[in-house]
Steps between C-alpha positions, in 0.01 A plus 500: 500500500760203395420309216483145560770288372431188273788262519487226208711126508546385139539119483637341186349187414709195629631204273428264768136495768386277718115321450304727666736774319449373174114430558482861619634620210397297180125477663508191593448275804767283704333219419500571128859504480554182665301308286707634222788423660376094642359457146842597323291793303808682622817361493810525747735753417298623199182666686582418896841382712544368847783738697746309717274540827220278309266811426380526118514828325280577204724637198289790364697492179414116507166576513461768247694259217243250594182732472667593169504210344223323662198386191184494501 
């Protein structure tokens, strides 16, 4: 009998995600992060940036700065 092969993808975590990325991954929703964004809770080019094409990416490194030092 052949033992069954397990194949495994490793994906390293990106500096850059789209909304429904992002949402995915911090546990949030889509709509979440556009309020944030429409309410300037996160800035341009600190926590999110628009690419060339018009599409805006979520900077996860943005976001963790601002969770950081985020009070109560």
């Amino acid at each position: 009998m052949n033992a069954a092969t397990v194949e495994m993808v490793v994906v390293a975590p990106a500096e850059y995600m789209t909304i429904k990325g992002a949402a995915a991954a911090l546990g949030m929703t889509e709509l979440a992060i556009r309020k944030r964004i429409e309410r300037a809770a996160w800035v341009e080019g600190h926590q999110w940036r628009r690419s060339p094409d018009g599409r805006i990416w979520i900077s996860m490194k943005g976001v963790k700065a601002w969770v950081e030092t985020a009070t109560a």
